[in-house]
C-alpha positions as CSV (number, residue, x, y, z in Angstrom):
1,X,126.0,112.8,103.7
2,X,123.2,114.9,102.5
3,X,121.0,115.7,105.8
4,X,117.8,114.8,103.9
5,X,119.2,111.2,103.5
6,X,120.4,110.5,106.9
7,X,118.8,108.1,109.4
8,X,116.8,109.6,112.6
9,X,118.3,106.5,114.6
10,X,121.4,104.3,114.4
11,X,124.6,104.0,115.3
12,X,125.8,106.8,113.2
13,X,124.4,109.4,116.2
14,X,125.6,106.9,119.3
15,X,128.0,108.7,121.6
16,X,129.0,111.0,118.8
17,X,130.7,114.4,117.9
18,X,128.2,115.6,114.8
19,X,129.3,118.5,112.5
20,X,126.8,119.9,110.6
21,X,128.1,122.1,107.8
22,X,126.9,123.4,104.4
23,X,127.8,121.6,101.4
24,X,129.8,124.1,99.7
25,X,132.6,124.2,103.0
26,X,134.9,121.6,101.9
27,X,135.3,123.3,98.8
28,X,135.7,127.0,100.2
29,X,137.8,125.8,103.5
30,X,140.8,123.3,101.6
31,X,141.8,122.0,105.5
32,X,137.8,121.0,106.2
33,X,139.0,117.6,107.0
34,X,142.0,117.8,108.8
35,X,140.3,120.8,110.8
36,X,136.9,120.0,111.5
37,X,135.7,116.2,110.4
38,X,138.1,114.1,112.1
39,X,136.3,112.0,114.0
40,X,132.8,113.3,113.5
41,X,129.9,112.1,112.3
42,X,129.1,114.4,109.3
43,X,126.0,116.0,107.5
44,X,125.8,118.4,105.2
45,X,123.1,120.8,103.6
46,X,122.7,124.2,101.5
47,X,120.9,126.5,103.7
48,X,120.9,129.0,100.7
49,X,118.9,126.8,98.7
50,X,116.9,124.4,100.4
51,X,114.0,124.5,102.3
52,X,114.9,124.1,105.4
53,X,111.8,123.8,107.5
54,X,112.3,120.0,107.0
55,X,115.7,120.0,108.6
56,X,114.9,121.7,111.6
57,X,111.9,119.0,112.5
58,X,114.6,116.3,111.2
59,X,117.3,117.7,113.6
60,X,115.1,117.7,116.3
61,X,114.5,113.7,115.8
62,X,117.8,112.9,115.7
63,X,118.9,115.5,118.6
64,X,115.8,114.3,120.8
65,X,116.5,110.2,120.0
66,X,119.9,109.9,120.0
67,X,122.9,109.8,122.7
68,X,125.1,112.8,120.6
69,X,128.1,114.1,123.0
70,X,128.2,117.3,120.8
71,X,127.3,119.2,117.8
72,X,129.1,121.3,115.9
């Protein structure tokens, strides 16, 4: 899901493995899921294209109210 659209809080984030990948991987890497999604929680973003001062203070809400196990 788009990062801009995720929640800050929910169960989503509880006691999770989060991959946080640019939206044009699963199109340039065919094995994306089988390699690198099972069993995350995903979100995605263009850091090319956006502005993405908004996902850094949006990342640090989730990271800093959340119980993630790891990020990837």
């Amino acid at each position: 899901m788009q990062l801009a659209l995720l929640p800050l809080a929910g169960e989503l984030w509880k006691d999770t493995d989060v991959l946080l990948a640019a939206d044009c991987v699963s199109v340039a890497m065919p094995d994306f899921h089988e390699h690198l999604l099972a069993g995350k929680s995903v979100g995605v973003a263009c850091p090319k294209l956006d502005d993405v001062a908004p996902y850094v203070e949006k990342l640090s809400a989730i990271f800093a109210g959340n119980s993630i196990k790891s990020m990837s």
